[in-house]
TILUMTOR-400033 format. One line per 5 residues: number of its first residue (from 0); their letters; for each residue y, x, z of C-alpha. Coordinates in pm, 1 decimal, always signed. Last residue first. Example, Ala and Ser with C-alpha at 12.3 -4.5 7.8 and 13.67 -1.06 7.14 Angstrom:
REM TILUMTOR-400033
1) SA) -106.0:+1367.0:+714.0  -450.0:+1230.0:+780.0;
//
This chain:
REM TILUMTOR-400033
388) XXXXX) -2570.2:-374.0:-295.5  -2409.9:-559.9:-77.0  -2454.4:-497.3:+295.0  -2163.8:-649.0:+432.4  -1904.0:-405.2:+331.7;
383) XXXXX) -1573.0:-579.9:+389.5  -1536.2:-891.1:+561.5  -1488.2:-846.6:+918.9  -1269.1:-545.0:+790.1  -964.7:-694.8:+904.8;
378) XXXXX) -733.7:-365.8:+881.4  -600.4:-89.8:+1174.5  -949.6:+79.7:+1250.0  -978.6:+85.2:+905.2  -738.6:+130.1:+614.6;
373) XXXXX) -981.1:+56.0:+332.9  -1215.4:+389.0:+478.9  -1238.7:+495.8:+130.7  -932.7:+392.8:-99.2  -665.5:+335.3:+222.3;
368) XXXXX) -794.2:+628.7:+469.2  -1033.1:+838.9:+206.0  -748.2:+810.9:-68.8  -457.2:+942.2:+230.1  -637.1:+1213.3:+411.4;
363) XXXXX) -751.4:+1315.9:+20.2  -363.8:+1360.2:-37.6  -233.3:+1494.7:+333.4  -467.6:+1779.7:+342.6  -547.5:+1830.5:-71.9;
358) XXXXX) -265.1:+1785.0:-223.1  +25.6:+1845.0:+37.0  -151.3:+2085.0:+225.5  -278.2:+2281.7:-52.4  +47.0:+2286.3:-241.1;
353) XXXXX) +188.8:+2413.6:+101.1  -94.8:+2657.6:+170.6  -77.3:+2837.9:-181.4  +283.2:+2856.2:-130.7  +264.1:+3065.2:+169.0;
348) XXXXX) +37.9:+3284.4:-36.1  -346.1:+3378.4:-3.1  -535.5:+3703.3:+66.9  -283.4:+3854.0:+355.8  -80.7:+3557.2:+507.3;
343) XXXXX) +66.8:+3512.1:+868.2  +198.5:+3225.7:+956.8  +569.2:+3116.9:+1076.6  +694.8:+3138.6:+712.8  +425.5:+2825.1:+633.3;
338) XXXXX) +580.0:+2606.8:+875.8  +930.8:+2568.7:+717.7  +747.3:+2569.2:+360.0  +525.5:+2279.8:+507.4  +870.2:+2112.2:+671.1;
333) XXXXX) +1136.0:+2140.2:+362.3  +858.2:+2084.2:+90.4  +720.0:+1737.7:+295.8  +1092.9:+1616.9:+337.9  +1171.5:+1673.4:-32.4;
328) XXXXX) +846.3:+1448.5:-106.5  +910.7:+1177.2:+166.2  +1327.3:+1159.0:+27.7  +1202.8:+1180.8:-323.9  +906.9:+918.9:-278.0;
323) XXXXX) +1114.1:+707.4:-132.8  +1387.2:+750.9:-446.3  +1132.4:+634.8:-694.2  +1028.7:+303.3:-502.7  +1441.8:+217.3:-501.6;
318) XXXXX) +1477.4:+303.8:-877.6  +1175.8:+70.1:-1005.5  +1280.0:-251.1:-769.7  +1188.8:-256.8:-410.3  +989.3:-607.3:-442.7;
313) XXXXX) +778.4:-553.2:-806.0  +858.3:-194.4:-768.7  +634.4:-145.1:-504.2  +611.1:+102.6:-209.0  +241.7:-1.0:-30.3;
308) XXXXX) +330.1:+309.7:+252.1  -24.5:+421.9:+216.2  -80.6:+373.5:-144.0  +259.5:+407.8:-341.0  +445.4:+557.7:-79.5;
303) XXXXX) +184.4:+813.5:+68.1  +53.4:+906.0:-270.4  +390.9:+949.4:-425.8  +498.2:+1166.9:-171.0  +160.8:+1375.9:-144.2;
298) XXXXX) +196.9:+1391.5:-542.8  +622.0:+1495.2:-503.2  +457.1:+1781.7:-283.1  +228.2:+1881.8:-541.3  +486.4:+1912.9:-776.6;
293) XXXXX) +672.5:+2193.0:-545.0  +367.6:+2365.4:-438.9  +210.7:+2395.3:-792.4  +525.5:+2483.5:-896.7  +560.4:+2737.7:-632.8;
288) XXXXX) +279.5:+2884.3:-739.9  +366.0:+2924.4:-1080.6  +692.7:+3102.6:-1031.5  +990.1:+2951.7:-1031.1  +1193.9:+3064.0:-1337.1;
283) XXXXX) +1439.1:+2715.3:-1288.1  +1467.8:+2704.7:-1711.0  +1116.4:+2845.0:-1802.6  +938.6:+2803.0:-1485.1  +1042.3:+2410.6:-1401.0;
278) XXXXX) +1204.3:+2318.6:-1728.6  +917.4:+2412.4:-1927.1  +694.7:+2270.6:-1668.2  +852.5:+1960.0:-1649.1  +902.2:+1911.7:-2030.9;
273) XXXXX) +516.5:+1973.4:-2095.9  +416.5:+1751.8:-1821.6  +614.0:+1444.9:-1954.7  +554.0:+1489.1:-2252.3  +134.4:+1501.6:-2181.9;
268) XXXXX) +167.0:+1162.9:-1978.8  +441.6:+971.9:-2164.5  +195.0:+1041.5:-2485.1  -105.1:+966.3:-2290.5  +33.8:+656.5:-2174.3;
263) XXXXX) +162.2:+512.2:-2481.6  -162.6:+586.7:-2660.9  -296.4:+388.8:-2423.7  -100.0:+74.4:-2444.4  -120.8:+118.5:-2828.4;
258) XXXXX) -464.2:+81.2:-2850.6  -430.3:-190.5:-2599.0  -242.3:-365.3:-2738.6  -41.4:-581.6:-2499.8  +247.3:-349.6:-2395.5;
253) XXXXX) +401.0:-438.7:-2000.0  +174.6:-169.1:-1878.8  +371.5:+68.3:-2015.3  +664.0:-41.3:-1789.7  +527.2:+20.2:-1509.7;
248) XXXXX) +209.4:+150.9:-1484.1  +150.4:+100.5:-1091.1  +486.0:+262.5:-1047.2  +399.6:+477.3:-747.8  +32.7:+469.2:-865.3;
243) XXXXX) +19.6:+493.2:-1239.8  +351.8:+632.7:-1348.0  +392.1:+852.6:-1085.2  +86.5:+968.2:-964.1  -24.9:+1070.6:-1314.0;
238) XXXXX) +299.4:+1234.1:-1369.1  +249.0:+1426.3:-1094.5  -115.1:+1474.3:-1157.0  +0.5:+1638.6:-1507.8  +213.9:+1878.8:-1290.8;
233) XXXXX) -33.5:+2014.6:-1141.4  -255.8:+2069.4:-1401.3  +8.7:+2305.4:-1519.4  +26.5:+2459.0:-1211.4  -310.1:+2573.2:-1196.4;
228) XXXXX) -304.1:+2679.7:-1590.5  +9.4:+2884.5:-1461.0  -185.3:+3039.0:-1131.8  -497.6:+3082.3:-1383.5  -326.2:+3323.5:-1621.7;
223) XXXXX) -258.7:+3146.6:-1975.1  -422.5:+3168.0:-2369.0  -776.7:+3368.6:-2257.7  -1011.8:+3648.6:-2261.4  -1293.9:+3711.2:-2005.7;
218) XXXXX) -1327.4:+3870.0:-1682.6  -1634.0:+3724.0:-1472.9  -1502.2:+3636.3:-1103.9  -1643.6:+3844.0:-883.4  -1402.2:+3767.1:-625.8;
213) XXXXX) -1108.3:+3934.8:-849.2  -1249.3:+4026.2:-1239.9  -923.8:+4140.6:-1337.4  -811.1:+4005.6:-1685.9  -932.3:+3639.1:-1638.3;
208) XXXXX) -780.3:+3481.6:-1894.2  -797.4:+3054.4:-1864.7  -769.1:+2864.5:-2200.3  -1125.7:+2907.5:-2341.1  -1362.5:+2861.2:-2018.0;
203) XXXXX) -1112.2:+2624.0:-1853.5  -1079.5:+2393.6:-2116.7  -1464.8:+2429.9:-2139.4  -1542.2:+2415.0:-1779.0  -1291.9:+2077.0:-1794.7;
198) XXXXX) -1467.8:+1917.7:-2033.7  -1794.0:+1926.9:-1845.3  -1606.4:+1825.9:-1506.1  -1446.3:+1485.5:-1675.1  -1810.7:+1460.6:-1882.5;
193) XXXXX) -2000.2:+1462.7:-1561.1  -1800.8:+1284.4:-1353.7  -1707.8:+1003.7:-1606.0  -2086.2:+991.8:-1666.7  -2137.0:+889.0:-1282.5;
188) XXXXX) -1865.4:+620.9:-1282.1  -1997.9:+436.2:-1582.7  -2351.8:+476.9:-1459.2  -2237.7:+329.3:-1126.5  -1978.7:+79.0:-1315.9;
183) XXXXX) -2199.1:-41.7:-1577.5  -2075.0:+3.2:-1901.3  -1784.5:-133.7:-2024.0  -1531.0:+38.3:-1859.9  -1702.8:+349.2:-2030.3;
178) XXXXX) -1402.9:+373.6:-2319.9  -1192.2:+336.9:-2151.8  -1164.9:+421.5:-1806.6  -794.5:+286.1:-1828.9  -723.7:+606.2:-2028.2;
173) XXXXX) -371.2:+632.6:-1848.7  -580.9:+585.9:-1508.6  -913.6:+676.4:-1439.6  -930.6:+930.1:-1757.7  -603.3:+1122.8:-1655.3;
168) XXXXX) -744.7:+1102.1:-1290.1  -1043.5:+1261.2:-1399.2  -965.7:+1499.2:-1634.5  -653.1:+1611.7:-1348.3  -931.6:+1615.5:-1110.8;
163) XXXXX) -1208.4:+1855.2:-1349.4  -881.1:+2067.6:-1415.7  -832.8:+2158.2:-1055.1  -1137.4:+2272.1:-979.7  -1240.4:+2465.5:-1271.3;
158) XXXXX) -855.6:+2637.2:-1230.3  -917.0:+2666.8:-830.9  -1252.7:+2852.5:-894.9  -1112.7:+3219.4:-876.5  -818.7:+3173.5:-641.9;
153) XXXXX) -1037.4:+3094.9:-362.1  -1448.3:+3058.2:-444.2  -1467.8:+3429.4:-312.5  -1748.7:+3592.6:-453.8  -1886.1:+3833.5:-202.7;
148) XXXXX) -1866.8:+4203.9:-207.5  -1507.1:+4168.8:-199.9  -1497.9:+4068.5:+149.4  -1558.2:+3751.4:+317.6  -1379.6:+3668.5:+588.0;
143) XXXXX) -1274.9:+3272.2:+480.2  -1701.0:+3228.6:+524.8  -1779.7:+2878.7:+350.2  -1788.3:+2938.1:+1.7  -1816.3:+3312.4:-33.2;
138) XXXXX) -2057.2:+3297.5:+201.1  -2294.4:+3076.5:-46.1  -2281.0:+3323.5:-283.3  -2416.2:+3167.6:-631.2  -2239.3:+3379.6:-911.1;
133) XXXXX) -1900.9:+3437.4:-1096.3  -1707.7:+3131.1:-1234.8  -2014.7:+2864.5:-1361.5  -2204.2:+3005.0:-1029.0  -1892.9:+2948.0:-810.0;
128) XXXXX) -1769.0:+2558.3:-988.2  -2119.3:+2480.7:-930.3  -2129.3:+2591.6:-523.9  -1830.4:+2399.1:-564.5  -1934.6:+2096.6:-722.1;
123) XXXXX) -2239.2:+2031.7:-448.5  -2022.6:+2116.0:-172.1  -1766.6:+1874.7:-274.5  -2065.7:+1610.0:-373.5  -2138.6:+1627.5:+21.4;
118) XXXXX) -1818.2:+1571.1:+171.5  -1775.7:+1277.7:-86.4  -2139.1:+1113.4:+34.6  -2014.9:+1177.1:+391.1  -1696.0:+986.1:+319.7;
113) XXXXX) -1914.4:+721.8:+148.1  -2111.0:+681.4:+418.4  -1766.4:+707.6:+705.2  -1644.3:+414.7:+522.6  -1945.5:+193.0:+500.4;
108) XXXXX) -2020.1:+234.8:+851.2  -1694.2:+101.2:+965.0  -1803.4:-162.0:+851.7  -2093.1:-273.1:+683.8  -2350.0:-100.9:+482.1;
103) XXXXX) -2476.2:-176.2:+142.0  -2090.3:-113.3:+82.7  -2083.3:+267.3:+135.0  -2269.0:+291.2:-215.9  -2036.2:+140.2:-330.7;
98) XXXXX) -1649.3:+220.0:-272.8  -1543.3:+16.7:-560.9  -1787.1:+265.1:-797.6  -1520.9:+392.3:-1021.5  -1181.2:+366.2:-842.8;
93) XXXXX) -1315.7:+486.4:-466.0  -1678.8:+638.9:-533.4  -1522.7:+775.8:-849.4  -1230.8:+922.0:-704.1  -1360.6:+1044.6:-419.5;
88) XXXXX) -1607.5:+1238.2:-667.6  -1306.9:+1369.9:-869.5  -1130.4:+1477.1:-500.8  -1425.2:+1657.7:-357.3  -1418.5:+1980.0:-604.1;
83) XXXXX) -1025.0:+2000.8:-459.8  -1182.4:+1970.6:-92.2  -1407.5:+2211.0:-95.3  -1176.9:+2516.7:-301.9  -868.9:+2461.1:-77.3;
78) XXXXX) -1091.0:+2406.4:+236.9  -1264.0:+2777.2:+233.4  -949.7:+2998.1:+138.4  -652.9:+2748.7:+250.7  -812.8:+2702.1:+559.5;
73) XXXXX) -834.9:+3032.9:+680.8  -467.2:+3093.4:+554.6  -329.0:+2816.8:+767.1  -556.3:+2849.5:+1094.0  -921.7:+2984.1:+1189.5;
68) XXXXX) -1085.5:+2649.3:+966.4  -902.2:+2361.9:+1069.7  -522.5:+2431.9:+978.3  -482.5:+2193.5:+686.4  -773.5:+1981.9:+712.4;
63) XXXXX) -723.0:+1939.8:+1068.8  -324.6:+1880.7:+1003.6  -435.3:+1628.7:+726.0  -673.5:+1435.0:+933.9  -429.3:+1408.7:+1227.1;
58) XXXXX) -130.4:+1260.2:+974.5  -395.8:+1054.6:+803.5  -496.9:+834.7:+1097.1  -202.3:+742.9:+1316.0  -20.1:+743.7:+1032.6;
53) XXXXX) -244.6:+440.4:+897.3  -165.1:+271.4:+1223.6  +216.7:+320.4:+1218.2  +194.5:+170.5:+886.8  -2.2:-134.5:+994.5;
48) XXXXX) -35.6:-168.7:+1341.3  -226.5:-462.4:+1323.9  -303.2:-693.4:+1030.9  +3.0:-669.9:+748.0  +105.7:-974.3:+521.2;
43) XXXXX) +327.3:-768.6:+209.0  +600.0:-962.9:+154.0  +567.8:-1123.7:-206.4  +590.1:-951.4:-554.4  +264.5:-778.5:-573.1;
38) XXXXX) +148.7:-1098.8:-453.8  +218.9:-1257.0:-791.7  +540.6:-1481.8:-784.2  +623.1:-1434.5:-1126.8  +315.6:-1267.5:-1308.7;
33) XXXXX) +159.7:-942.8:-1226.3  +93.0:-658.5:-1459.1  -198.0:-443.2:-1483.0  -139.4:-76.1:-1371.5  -352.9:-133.9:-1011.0;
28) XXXXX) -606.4:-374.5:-1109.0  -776.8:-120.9:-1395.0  -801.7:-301.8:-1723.9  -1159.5:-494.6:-1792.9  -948.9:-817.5:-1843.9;
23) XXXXX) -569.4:-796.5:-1895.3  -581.0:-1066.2:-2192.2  -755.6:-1315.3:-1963.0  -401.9:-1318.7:-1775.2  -433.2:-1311.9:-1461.7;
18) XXXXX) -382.7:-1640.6:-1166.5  -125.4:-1704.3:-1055.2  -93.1:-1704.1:-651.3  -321.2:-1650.9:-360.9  -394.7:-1322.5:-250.2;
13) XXXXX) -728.7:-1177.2:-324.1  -633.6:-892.6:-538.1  -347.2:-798.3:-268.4  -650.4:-759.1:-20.3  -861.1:-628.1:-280.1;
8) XXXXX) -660.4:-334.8:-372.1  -866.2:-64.1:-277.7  -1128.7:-242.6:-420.3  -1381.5:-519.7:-242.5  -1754.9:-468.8:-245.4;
3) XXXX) -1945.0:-348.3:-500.4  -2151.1:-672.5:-639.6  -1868.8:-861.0:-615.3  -1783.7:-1046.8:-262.3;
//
């Protein structure tokens, strides 16, 4: 085992079959391409109950995430803001860090460590995200009652949040975590979180208006509302997803230079979320939250076939992956804005909790089950996270 234990992908990593390219070294696993008769092209070889099993785990998560804390709205209020500050850190222990520090331990020991660790980070971030967006409250972070003398972390640090995971999923995957793959992966890992979340308080600082100081929030000038810089980010993680994860890079990946392998993928990145959003509120005129709660569905989607369900192009073809992840996205939007007209909302919006739910609830349930947790109880752990360091 490496230093950090195996990756997400190790068990496909691991197969037998040719072997990479020396070319591809230092590029992330998932967007690299496979020869003829890689693994990624073979049968996937399941232990236990497989898909069923990994159900079994994310669909309770998300509902607990998504109705845990005195029902839909509750949750939405106190969750939303948590568990949005927790995704850039789940990325790094996941992508970043190969799920260290969690493998010192072994499993399932290692999982539930670096889950804790993740919990623990989203506090940290959000109590952050408050003080950089109006002040330290702590009730306005955990307390979904809190009235307007308090500083309500929901709508006003959603923007903060939300940018610093779009920075670091845009760095993680079309930047290739270049340029700090070749540092160290802890220190690599730990400066991507800084400067990811750095970057995006200034993005958010100069491009977000606050006209109405809401929560507390401090009112300053700015280029778009929050709900539409929201969405916007949005919609860059779709793309994200897409290319990178459903696709696993496909075919950008297929371009040698890297130079021109990246700027490929920030170019079909930032087109591809300009377009969509022009076409979205511009020619559909949905609103921004529904964008949010629209794209973030087709995220969920993506995220469930491309990680949970294992969806890949290499055996379903390009066109087949794509139209899962239409039929599990559409399905998703039908049911959460089915269940969301049954509840009661005063502070937050029906789409709120559906782009919630299908981000945060059923998204993070998904990275912390297959990225975190590497699909335990229902995978051979016997050899991951044997105390390395």
């Amino acid at each position: 085992m490496s230093e950090g234990g195996s990756r997400p992908d190790a068990a496909v990593q691991a197969a037998p079959g040719p072997p990479r390219d020396p070319s591809h070294a230092g590029r992330p696993f998932r967007t690299t391409p496979r020869p003829s008769g890689s693994a990624d092209d073979r049968p996937a070889r399941r232990r236990g109950p497989g898909l069923a099993g990994g159900l079994m785990v994310v669909l309770p998560l998300a509902v607990l995430l998504a109705f845990g804390v005195g029902g839909a709205e509750g949750s939405v209020l106190v969750l939303g803001p948590l568990t949005t500050f927790a995704l850039p850190v789940a990325a790094v222990i996941a992508f970043w860090w190969e799920n260290w520090p969690g493998t010192r331990l072994r499993a399932p020991w290692s999982g539930w460590a670096d889950t804790a660790l993740i919990a623990a980070g989203g506090v940290a971030l959000t109590l952050a995200g408050q003080a950089a967006t109006a002040r330290p409250d702590p009730a306005g972070v955990f307390d979904p009652g809190a009235g307007a003398a308090h500083a309500a972390t929901f709508p006003a640090t959603m923007p903060l949040a939300g940018a610093a995971f779009t920075a670091m999923l845009h760095l993680t995957l079309a930047c290739e975590r270049w340029p700090l793959s070749r540092l160290d992966r802890r220190l690599a890992g730990l400066i991507a979180l800084v400067a990811t979340w750095t970057a995006a308080l200034a993005v958010v600082s100069a491009m977000v208006e606050v006209s109405v100081p809401v929560a507390g929030a401090r009112a300053h000038a700015g280029l778009i509302g929050g709900a539409e810089f929201g969405a916007l980010t949005v919609v860059a993680g779709t793309w994200e997803t897409l290319l990178f994860v459903v696709l696993r890079g496909r075919p950008l990946n297929l371009i040698g230079s890297r130079a021109w392998r990246l700027t490929a993928n920030n170019a079909a990145v930032l087109a591809g979320t300009a377009l969509t959003y022009l076409l979205l509120s511009a020619g559909l005129g949905l609103a921004a939250n529904t964008i949010s709660a629209v794209c973030g569905c087709v995220i969920a989607g993506g995220l469930l076939a491309g990680m949970l369900f294992e969806a890949r192009p290499g055996r379903a073809g390009q066109a087949g992956v794509l139209a899962l992840v239409a039929a599990v996205s559409t399905a998703l939007f039908v049911l959460l804005t089915g269940l969301a007209g049954t509840q009661p909302w005063e502070r937050a919006t029906a789409a709120d909790w559906v782009a919630y739910v299908a981000l945060n609830a059923i998204g993070l349930s998904v990275i912390l089950h297959v990225g975190i947790g590497r699909r335990w109880p229902f995978h051979d752990t016997s050899a991951l996270g044997k105390g390395t360091s």
